[in-house]
VEXLUM-224398 format. One record per residue: residue in one letter; x, y, z of N, C-alpha, C, O in turn. Coordinates in steps of 0.02 Angstrom, whole numbers, plus 32768, in hexadecimal, padded with zeros to 4 digits. Layout:
BEGIN
AXYZXYZXYZXYZ...
This chain:
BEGIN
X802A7FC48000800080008000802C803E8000805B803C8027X802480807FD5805680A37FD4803780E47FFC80578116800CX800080DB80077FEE810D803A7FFD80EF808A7FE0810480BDX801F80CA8088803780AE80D68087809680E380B7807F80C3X807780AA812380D480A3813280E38061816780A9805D817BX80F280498178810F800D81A7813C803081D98167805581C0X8139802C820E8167803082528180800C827D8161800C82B2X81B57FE7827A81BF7FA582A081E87FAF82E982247FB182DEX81D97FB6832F82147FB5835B82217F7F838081F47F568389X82687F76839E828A7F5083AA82B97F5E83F582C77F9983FFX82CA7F3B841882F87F45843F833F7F1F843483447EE28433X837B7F52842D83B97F37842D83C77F07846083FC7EE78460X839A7F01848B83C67EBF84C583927E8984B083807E6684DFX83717E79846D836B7E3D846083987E26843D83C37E4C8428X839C7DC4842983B67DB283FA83A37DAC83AF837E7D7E839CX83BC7DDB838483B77DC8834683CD7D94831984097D888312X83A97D7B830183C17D5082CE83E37D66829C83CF7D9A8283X841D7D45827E84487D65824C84457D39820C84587D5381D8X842D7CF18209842B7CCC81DA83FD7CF3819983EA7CCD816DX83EA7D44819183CE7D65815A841C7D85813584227D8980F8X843A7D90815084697DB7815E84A67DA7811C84CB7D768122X84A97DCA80ED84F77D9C80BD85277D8380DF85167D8A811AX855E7D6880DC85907D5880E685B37DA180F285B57DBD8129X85D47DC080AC85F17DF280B885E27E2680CB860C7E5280D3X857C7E3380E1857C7E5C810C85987E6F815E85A17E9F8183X859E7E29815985A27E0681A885E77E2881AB85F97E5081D6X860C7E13817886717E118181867D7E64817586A67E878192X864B7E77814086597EEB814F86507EEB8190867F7F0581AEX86127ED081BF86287EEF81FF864D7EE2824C86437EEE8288X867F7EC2822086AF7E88825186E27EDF827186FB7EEE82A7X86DF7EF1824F87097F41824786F17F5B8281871D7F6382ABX86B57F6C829286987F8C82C486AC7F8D82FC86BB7F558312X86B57FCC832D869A7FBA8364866D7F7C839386367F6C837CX867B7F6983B886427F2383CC86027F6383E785D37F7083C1X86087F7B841585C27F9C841C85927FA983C7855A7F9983B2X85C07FC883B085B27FEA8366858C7FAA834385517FA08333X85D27F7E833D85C17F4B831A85777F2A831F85547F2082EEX85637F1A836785317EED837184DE7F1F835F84A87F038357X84E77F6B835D84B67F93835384A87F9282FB846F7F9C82E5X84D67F8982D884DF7F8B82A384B77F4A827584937F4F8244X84D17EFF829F84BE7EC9828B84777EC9829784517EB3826CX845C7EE982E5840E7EE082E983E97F0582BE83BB7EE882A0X83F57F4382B383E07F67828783CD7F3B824383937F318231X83F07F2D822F83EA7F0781D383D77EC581DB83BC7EA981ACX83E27E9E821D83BA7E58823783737E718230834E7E588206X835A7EAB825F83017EBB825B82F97EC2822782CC7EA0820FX83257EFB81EE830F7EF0819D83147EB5818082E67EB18158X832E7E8E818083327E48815B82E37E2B817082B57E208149X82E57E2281B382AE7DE981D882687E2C81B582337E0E81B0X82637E6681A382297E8481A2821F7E7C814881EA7E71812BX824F7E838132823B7E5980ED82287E2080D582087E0E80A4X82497E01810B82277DB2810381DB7D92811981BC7D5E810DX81D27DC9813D81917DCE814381607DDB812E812B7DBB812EX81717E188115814D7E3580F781457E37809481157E4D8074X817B7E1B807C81857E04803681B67DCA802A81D07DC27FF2X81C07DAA805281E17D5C805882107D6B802D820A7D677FEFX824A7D83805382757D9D802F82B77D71805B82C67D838094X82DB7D348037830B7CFB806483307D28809083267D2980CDX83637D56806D839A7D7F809183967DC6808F835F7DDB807EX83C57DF3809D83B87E29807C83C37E30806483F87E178051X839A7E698039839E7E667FF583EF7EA67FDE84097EBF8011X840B7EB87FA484387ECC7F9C843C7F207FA2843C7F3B7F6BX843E7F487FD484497F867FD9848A7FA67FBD84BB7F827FB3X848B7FEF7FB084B280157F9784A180657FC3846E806F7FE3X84E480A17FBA84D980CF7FF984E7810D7FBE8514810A7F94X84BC813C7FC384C0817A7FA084F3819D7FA5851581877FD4X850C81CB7F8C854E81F57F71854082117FCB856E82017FF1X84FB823D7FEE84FC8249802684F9820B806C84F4821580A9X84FD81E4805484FA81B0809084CF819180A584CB818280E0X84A7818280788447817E80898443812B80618449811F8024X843780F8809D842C80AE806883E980B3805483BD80DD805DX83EE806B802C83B780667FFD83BF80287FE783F480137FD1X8391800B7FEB83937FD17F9B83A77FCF7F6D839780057F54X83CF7FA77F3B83CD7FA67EFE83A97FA37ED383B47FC57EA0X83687F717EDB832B7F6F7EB483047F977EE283047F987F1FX82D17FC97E9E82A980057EA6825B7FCE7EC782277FE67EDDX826A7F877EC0821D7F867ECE82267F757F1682067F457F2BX82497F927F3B82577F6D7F8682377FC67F9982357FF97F76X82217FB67FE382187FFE7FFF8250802D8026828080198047X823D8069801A827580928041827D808C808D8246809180A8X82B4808180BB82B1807680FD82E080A4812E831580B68114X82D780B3816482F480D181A282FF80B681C982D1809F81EAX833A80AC81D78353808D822C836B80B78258838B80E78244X836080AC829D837280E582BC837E80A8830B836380728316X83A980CB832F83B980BC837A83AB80E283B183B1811E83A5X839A80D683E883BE8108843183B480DE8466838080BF846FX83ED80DC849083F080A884BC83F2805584AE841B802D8497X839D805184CF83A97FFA84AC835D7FF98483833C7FC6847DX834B803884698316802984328320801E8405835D801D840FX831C801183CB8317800C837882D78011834F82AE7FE58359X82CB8039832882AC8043830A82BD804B82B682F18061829EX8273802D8285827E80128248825380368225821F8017822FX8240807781F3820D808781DF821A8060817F824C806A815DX81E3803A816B81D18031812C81AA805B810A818080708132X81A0807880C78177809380AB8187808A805881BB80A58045X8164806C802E815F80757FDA815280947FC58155808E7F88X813480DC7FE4811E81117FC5816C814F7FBB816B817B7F91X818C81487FD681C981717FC58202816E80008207813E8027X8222819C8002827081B38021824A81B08073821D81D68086X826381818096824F818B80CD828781A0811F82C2818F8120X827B81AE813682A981E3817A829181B081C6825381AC81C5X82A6819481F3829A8178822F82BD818E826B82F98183826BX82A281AE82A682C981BA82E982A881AD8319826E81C18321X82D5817D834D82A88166839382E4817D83C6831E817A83B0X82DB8190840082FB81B1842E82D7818A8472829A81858479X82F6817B848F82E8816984F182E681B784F5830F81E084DFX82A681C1851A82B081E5854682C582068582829B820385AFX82FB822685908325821985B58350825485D5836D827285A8X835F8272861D837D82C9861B83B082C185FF83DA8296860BX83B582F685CC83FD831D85A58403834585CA83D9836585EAX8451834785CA84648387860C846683CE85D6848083C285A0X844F840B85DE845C845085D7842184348589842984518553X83EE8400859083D884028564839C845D85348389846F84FCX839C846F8571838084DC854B83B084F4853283A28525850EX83F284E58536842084FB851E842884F084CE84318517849FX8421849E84D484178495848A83D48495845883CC8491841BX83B184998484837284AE8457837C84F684558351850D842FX839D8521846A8394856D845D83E0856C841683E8859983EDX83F8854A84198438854A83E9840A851F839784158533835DX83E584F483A583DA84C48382839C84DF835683A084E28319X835B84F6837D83298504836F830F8542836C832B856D838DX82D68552834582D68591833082AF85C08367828D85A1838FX82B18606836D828E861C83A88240860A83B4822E860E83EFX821185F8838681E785E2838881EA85AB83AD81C785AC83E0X820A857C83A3820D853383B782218543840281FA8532842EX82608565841482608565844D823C8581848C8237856D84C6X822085C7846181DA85C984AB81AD859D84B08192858C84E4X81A08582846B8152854084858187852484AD817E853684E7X81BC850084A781CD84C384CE81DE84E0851E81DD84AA853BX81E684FD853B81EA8536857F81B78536859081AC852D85CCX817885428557812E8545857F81098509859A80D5850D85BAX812A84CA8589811284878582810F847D85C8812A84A985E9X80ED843E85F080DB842286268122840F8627814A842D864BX813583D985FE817A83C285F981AA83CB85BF81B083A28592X81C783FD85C482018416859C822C83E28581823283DC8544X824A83BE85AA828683818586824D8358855D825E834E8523X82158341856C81F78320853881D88347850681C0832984D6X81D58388850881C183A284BE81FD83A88492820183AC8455X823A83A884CF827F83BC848E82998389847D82D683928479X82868349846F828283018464826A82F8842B828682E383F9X822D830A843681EA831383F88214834383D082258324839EX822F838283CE824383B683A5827E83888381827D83818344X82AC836D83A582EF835F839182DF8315836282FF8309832FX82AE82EB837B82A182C0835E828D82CA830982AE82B582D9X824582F283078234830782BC825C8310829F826782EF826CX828E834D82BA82BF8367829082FE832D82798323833C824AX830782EF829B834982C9827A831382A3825A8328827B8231X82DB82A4826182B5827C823082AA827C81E082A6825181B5X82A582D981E3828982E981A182D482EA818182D982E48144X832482F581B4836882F48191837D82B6817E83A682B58150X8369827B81988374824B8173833F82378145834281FC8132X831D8250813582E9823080F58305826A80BE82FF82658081X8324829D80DE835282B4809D838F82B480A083AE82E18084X83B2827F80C483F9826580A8841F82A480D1845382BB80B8X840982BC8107841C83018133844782DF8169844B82A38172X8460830681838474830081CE846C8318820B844C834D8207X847B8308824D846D83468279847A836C82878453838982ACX84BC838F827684D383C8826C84B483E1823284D6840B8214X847A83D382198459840781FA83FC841981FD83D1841981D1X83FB8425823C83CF843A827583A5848182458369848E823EX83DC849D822F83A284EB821483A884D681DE83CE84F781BAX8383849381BA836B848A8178833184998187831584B9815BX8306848C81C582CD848E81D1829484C8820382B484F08225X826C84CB8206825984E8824A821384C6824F81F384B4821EX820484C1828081B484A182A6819A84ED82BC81BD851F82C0X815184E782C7812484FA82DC810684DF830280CC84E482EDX810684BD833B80EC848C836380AE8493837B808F84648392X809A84CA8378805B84EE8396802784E283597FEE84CD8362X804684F28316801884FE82D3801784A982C97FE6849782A8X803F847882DD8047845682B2806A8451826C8055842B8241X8095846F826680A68489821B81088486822381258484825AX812B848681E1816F848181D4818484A681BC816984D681D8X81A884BD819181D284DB815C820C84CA8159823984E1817CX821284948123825784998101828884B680D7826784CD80A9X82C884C380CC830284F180B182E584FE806B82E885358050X82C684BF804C82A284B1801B827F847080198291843A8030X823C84847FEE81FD846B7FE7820884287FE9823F841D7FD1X81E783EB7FFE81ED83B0800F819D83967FFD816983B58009X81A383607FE1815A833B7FF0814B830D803F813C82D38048X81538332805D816182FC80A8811A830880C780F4833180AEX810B82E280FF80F382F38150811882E18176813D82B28168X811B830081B6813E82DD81ED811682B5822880EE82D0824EX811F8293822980FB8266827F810E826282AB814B825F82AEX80EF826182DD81318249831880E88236834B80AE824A8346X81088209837A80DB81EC83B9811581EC83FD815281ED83FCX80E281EA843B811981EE847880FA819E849680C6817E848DX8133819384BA8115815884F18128816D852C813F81A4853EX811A812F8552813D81478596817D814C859C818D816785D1X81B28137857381FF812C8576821A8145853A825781488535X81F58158850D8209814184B581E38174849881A6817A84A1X820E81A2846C81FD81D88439820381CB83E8823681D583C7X81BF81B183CA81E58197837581C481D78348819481FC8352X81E781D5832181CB81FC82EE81EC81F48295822381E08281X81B4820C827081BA8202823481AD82388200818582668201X81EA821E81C081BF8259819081C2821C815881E481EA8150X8187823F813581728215811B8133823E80CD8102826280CBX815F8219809C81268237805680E78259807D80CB824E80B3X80E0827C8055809482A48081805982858068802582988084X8052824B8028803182138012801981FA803F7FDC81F7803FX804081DE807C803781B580B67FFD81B580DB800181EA80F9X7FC9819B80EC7F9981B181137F98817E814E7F7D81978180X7FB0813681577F9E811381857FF280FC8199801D810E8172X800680D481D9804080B381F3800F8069820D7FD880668228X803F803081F880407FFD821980897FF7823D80C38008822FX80697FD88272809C7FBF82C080B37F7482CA80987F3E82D8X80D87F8182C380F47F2782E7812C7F358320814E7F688327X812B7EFC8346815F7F01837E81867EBB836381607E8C8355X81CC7EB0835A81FF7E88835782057E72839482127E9983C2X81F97E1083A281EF7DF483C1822F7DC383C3822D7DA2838FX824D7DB983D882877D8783E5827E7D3A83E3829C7D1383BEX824C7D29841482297D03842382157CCB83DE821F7C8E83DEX81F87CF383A881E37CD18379820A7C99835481F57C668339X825E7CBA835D828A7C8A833B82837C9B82EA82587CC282D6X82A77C8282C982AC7C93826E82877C6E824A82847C79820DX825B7C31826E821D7C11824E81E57C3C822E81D37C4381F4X81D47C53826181867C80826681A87CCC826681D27CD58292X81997D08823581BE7D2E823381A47D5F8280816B7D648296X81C87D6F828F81CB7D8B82F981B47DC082ED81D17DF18303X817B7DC782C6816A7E0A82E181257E1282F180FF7DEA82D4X810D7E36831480CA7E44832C80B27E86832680D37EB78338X80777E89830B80457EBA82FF80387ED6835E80307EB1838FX803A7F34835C80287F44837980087F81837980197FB18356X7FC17F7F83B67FB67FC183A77FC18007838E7FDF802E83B3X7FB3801583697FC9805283497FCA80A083707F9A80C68373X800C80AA838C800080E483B77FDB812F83A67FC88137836CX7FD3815483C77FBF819583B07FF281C48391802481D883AEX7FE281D38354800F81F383287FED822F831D7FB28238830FX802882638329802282938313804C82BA82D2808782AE82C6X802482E882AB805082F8825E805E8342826B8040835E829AX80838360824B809E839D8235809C83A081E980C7838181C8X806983C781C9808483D1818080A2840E8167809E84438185X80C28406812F80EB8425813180BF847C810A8088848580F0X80DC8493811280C784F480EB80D2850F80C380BC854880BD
């Protein structure tokens, strides 16, 4: 469905299965860091096991990385995807409708965190977030959208004033015009957010289950949280 996106999360202190995994993907990340390393392998383990699920796809399939640093598939009929970390979450966004952006954050105190929302974000952004019940979780939500909509354009985080929010209007503005929306939902621990073709109208949820083993593909359908959008202006 290309008006729908897929969201898969995960926790890094499960075991992933690697039998999706190439050979020489496995041996590029022999290089790594071990912390690095093992974030790296889960990451592309949940993509492997979520293709196989979802289009019975044996291994993974063959990716390639843009001139800016942005992977992708090789074949156009596979969907665009986001991986993202913090702590011991992981998160997987799918979508066939275009270029897609993923960020999940623990919520969690940053020290001199007004500091960097007054460096980071625009003056707008930073009085709503001051006026909030809870400040560190609105500048979560702010910081989140924003590495969201920079990786669905191949951005980074040092580039914070591509964008600005309106958090109050609901509304964005980018450096330049984008076909996007942005999403984002809070939990009790966990900040995700998305940008995503502005095509998009619905998200399906699954939670990555360990448990299942590489028989039955491990993932489970879950309630669909409350999402909120920002479009763009």
């Amino acid at each position: 469905m290309t008006n729908s996106a897929r969201i898969i999360t995960a926790s890094l202190d499960d075991t992933f299965p690697l039998s999706r995994l190439p050979a020489e993907l496995l041996a590029e990340s022999e290089n790594l860091h071990p912390s690095r390393r093992q974030q790296w392998r889960a990451g592309r383990a949940l993509l492997a096991e979520t293709l196989f699920a979802f289009s019975g796809q044996e291994m993974l399939p063959e990716m390639q990385i843009s001139a800016r640093g942005k992977p992708s598939f090789t074949d156009p009929s596979l969907p665009h995807f986001s991986l993202s970390h913090s702590v011991n979450s992981l998160q997987l966004v799918l979508c066939a409708a275009g270029e897609t952006g993923g960020d999940v954050e623990q919520i969690r105190p940053r020290a001199r965190y007004l500091d960097v929302a007054r460096q980071a974000f625009s003056e707008t952004e930073f009085c709503w977030l001051t006026e909030q019940e809870n400040p560190l979780n609105a500048f979560w939500q702010l910081w989140c959208l924003r590495e969201a909509w920079l990786k669905q354009q191949a951005g980074s985080v040092w580039q914070m004033e591509r964008i600005r929010l309106d958090p109050a209007a609901g509304q964005f503005s980018p450096e330049s015009a984008t076909d996007s929306k942005l999403w984002w939902a809070a939990g009790e621990t966990v900040m995700s957010a998305m940008a995503l073709p502005a095509c998009v109208t619905t998200c399906e949820e699954y939670i990555f289950d360990a448990r299942n083993g590489s028989v039955i593909p491990p993932l489970i359908p879950r309630k669909p949280r409350r999402w909120s959008c920002y479009s763009q202006t």
